[in-house]
N, C-alpha and C positions, 0 to 999 in steps of 0.2 A: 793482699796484706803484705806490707812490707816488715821481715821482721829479719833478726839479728846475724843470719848464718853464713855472711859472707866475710872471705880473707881477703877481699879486692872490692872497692866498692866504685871503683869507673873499670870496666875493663874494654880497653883499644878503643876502635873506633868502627861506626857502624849502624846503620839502622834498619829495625826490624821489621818488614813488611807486612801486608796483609795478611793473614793467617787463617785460613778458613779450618774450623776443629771438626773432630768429626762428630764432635756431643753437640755441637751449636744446633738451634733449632729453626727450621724454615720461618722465612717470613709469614708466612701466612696462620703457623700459629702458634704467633707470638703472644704472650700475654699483655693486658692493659699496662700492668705496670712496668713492663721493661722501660727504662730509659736510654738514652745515647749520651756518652759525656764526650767533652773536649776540652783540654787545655792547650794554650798558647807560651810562649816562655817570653818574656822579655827579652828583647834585644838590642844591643849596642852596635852601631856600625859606625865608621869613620868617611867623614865627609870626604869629597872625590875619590871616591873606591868604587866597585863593586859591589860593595855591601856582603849581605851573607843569604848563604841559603835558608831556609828553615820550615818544618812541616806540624801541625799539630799532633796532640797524642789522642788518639779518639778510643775509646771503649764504649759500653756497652752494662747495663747495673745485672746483667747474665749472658752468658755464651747464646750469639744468636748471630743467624746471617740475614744478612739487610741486603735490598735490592735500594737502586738508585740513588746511593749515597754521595751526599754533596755538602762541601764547604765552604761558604760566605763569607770572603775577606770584604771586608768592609773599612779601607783607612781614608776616610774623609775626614775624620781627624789629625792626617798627618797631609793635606792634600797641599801640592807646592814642595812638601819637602821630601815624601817617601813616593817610590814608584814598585808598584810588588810584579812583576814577573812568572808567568808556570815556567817551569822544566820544560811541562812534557807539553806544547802548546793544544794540542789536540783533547786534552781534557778540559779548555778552562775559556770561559769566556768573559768580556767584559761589557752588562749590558748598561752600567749607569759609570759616572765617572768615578774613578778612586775607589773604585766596585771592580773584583774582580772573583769568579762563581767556575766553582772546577766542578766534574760529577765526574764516577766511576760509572761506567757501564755496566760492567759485569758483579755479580754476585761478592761481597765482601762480607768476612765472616770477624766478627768484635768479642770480644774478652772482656771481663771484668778489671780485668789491668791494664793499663792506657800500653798504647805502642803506637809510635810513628812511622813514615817514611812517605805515606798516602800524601799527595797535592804538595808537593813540595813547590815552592814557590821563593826566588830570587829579593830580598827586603833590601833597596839599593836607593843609595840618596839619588836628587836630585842635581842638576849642574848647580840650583840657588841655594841650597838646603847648607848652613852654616853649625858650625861647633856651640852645641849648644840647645839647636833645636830638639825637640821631643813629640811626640803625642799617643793616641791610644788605637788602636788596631784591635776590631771587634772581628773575632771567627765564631762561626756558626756553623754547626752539623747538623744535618737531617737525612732523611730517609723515608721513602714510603711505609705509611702506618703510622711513625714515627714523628713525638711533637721535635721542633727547632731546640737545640741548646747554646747561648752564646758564652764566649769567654770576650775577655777585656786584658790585653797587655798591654805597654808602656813599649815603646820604638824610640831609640835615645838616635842623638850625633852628636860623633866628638870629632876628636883629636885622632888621626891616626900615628900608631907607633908601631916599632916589630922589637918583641923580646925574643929573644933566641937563648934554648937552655945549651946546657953545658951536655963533653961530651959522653958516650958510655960509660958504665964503671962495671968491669968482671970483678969476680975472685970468685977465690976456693976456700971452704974452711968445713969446719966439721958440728955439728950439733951441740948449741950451750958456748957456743965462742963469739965473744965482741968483735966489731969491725967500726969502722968509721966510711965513711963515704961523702965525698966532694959535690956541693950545690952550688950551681953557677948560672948565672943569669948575664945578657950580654942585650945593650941595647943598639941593636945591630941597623935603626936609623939614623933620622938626621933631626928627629927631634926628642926634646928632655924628657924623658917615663918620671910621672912622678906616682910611684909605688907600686908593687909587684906583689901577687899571690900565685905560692905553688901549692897545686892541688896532688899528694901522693895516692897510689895505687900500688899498695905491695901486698905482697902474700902473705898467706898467713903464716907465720912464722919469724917472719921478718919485725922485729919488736925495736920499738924505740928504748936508744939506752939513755935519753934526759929528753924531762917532758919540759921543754922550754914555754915563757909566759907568752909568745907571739905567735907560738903553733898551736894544733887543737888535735886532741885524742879520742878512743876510743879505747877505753883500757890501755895496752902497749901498741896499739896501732896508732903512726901516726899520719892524720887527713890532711890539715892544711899546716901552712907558715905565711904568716902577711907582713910585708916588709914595707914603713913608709917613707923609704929613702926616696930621693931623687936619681935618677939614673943616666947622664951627661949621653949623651951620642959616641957609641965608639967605644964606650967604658965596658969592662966586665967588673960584677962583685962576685963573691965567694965564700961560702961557710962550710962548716964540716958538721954534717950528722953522724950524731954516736947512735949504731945498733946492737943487737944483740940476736946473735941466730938460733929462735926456739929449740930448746932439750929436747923436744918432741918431733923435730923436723924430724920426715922418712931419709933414709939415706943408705946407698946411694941415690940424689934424686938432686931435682933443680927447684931453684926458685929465683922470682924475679919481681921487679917492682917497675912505676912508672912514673913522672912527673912530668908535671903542663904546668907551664906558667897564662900568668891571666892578668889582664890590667884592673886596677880596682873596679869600675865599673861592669866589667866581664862577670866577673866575682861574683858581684852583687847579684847578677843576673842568674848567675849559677843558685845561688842560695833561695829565690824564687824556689826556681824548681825542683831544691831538695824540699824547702818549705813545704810545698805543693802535697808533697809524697810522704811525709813525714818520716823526713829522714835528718840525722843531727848530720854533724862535721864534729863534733864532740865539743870538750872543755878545754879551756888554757891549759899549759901546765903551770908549774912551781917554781922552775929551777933557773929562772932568768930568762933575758931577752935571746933566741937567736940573735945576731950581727952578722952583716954583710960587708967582708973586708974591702977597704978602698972606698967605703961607702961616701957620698959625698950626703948635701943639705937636708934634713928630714921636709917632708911637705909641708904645705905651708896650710892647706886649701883642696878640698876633693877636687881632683877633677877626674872630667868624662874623655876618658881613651878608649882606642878599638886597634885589637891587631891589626895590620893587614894583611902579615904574611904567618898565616897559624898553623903551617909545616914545620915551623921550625922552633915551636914553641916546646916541645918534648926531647925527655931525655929516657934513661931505662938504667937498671939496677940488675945485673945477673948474676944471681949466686951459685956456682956448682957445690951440692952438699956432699962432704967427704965422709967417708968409712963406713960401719955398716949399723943399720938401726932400723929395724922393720918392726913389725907390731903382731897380737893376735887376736884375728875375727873368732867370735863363738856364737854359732847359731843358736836362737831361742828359741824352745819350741812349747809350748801348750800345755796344761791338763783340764779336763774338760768333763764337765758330768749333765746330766740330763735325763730325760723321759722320753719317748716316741713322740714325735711331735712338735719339740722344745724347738726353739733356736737359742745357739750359744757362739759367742766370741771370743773368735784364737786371735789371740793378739801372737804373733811370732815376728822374729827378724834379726838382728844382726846386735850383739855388745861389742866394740875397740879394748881388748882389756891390755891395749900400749904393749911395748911403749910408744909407738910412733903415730900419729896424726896421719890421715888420711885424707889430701886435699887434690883432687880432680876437677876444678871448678872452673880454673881456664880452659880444659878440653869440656866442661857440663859435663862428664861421663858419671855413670854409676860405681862407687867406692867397689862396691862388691855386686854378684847378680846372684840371684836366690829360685833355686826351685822348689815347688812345694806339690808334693803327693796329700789327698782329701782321705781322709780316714774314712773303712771299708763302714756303709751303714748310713755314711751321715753326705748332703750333697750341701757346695757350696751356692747358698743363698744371697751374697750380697760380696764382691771383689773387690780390692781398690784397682782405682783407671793406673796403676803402672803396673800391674799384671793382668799376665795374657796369655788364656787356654795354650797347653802346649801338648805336641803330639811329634814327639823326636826334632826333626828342625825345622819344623812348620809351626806358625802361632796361629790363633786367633784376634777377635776384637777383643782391645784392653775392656776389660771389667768384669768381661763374659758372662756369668755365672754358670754352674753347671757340669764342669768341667772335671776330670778328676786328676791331670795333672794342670799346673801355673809353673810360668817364667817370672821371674818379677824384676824392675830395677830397684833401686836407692839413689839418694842425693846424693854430689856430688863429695861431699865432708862430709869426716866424720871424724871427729875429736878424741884423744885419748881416754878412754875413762866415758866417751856417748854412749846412747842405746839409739837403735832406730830398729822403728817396730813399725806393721801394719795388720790392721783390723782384719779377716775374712768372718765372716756369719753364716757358719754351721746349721743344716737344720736336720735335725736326730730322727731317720726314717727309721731303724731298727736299734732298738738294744743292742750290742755286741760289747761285750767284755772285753776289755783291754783293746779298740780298734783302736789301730793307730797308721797315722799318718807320720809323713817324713818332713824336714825343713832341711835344705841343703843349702850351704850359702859356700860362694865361689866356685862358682859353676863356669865351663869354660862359655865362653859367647866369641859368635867372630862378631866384635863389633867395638869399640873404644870402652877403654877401662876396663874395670875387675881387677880383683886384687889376687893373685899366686905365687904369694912369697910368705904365706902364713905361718908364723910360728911354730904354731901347734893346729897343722890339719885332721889330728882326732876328734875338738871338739866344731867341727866344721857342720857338724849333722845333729841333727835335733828331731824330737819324738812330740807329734802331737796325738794324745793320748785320751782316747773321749771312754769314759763310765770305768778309769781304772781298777783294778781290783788289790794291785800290790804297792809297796811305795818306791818303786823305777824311778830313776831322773827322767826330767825330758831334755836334759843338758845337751852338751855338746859329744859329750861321752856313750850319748846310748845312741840305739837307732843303728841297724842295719841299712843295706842295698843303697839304693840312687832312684831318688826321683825323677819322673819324664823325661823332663828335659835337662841336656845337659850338654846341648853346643846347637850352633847353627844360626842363621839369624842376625836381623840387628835390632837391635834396642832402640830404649829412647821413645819421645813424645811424653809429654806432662802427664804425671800422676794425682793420685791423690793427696792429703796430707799426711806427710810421714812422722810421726813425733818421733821426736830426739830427745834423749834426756842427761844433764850434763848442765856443764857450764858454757855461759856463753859463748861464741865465738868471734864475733864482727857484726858486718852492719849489712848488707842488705840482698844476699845471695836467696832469697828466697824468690821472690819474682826476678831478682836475679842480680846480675851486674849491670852499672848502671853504665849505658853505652854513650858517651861524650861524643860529639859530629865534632871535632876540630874545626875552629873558622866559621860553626855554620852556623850556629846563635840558636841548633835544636841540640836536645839533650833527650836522649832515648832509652827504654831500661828493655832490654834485650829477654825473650819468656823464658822462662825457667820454672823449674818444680817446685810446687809449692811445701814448702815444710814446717811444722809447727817445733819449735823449741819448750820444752819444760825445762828449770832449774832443778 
């Protein structure tokens, strides 16, 4: 499920390989209804190139590992004008013409969320293959056990062109201060661009100061600008984006953003595969056209371009945040009542009560880490998969049950004013008056992230409190000692669902950021923890 919690919604460049989980379940006993999925992206290449690379996204309708998986490029639909290539030749054979059949040998483990990088394969014109031409490229996954699934893309030729963005832009400023920042586009061939889209990737924080009618939003985030000038050879144009650096940005701390330019047909291609995943680019704005100074003729007529050279199509936004503005974590802890026998749910975890925003989402690390001590009486029945039995700086398997101390992560954000909480299910082997358990959040970890600049580390600890007898908090303010665990180790590996509660934040940081291949006509979303959002 792709849902709203990201402050970056391409982040770099990169594709996510095979991943075998350790919950996946063997081949052999699989269930009747698992399925295999695949999609294909659409792609643009430019006649006498190269072409591009590009790999499908294959999942899985549940975490399982496949043996013998193989994917069926089939373009006898493009046959004369497309020729598909493997990478790695040793995976792929070609037994009919315009047919070319890759398999993995070894064990491959699939997700319910697509990821690519598997059978990567070269989508390269022909010497004959002219501006203009098109056709359809059918891919097919399978698997022993496993029925066939095919997908259907469209393989365009154009026009080759090379945009080239403009150069870095630093600065320094401090939280709740405007800035402006310079977009430049340069058509660095020898033939006319006729129209240009820039695709932004900035952080969260980084807010648009006018939502202009040719760009598109996302709340103050802004995703694209589509420019339908024409762009002469050798010309550069130029605009100036008004920003605004979030109240809430942490500080001292950094932020940074990204831009790719894309020919219109690129674009389009692009928008497939958010389509795909359902995922927006947002709305117009209001407040007028962006303009591209020096601009020359608007288009007249679509047409079909392809980068060639898509190194140099990005540019990047660094912001150093000045002076000081940190936030404070307060652990949530439980009360709990029951009968011998019962099961009951501690929901516990972490509130932001600001001021400052909590975003970790380019390192994936966890805002905060949390340990949690089981109240004396009651054993844990049901864990979520991002915590993990701890015993001083050794862990166990995430989920464990059983255990009387847990390490646990969090998502990577966490918004001023969020809660993020997670479920454990208690079950009441003995009555005991007032047992209680402990919630500790900011725990040291040697391992990326965590938060140790809290405000107020008294209400750091939290009481989970099963058959109370008196009216105690279980805030942040009660609760003696230190739970289990409290260093060692490294985190990390996907969890469960963490609800958040709050306001939204962005677009799509929950299976994750969405990993753009420069140049390669694949488009990949990198795993990430899954996290459920309430309003």
């Amino acid at each position: 499920m792709l849902t709203n919690s990201t402050r970056r919604w391409l982040a770099g460049i990169g594709v996510a390989g095979a991943f075998v989980a350790a919950s996946a379940t063997p081949a052999a006993a699989v269930e009747p209804a698992t399925q295999l999925g695949v999609f294909m992206n659409d792609i643009t290449i430019a006649a006498g190139t190269a072409g591009k690379v590009a790999s499908p996204r294959l999942n899985a309708s549940k975490p399982v590992i496949v043996r013998g998986l193989t994917v069926r490029y089939d373009y006898t639909g493009l046959a004369g004008k497309v020729k598909l290539t493997p990478e790695i030749d040793t995976e792929c054979t070609s037994p009919e013409q315009n047919v070319l059949v890759c398999q993995d040998r070894f064990e491959v483990g699939l997700e319910e969320w697509a990821y690519g990088g598997l059978f990567r394969v070269a989508v390269a014109p022909t010497d004959s293959a002219k501006d203009g031409d098109s056709g359809k490229l059918k891919t097919t996954v399978s698997a022993d056990g496993f029925d066939a699934v095919t997908d259907e893309s469209t393989v365009r030729i154009g026009e080759g062109v090379d945009l080239a963005a403009g150069p870095r832009t630093e600065l320094s400023l401090r939280p709740g201060k405007s800035f402006t920042t310079p977009l430049k586009v340069t058509n660095a061939g020898e033939t006319t661009v006729k129209g240009a889209t820039a695709i932004f990737s900035n952080d969260y924080g980084l807010n648009a100061g006018k939502h202009n009618s040719n760009c598109t939003y996302v709340g103050d985030e802004l995703r694209t600008c589509q420019f339908k000038d024409e762009i002469p050879a050798g010309t550069t144009l130029s605009a100036t984006l008004p920003y605004v650096l979030g109240a809430d940005s942490f500080a001292p701390g950094f932020k940074a953003g990204e831009i790719q330019w894309m020919t219109p047909a690129e674009f389009e291609d692009f928008q497939v595969y958010l389509d795909h995943h359902g995922i927006t680019i947002g709305e117009p704005g209001t407040d007028g056209e962006l303009t591209l100074a020096k601009a020359g003729a608007k288009m007249t007529a679509n047409a079909v371009q392809a980068d060639t050279q898509p190194d140099n199509n990005w540019s990047s936004l660094q912001v150093t945040v000045t002076g000081k503005n940190s936030t404070d974590l307060e652990a949530l802890g439980a009360k709990l009542t029951g009968k011998a026998g019962d099961t009951v749910k501690a929901t516990v975890g972490v509130r932001n009560n600001g001021p400052a925003t909590l975003d970790y989402s380019r390192g994936d690390s966890s805002v905060t880490y949390m340990a949690l001590d089981v109240p004396e009486g009651t054993t844990a029945v049901e864990v979520p998969q991002n915590c993990m039995p701890a015993n001083g700086d050794k862990w166990g398997e995430p989920g464990k049950p059983g255990a009387r101390h847990y390490f646990c992560y969090l998502d990577p954000f966490l918004k001023a004013g969020d809660t993020a909480t997670l479920d454990f299910t208690l079950r009441i082997d003995k009555v005991i008056a007032n047992a209680t358990g402990l919630v500790k959040i900011n725990v040291p970890c040697k391992c990326d992230g965590g938060f140790y600049k809290d405000l107020k580390p008294a209400n750091d600890t939290a009481k989970i409190v099963v058959n109370g007898t008196g009216g105690g908090s279980t805030g942040g303010d009660g609760g003696q000692g230190t739970p289990g665990t409290a260093d060692g180790g490294q985190g990390g590996g996907d969890g469960d669902t963490l609800p958040i509660t709050g306001s939204a934040t962005g677009l799509i940081a929950s299976v994750g950021a969405l990993l753009l291949v420069a140049g390669m006509g694949g488009y990949v979303v990198a795993r990430r923890r899954k996290t459920r959002f309430v309003a």
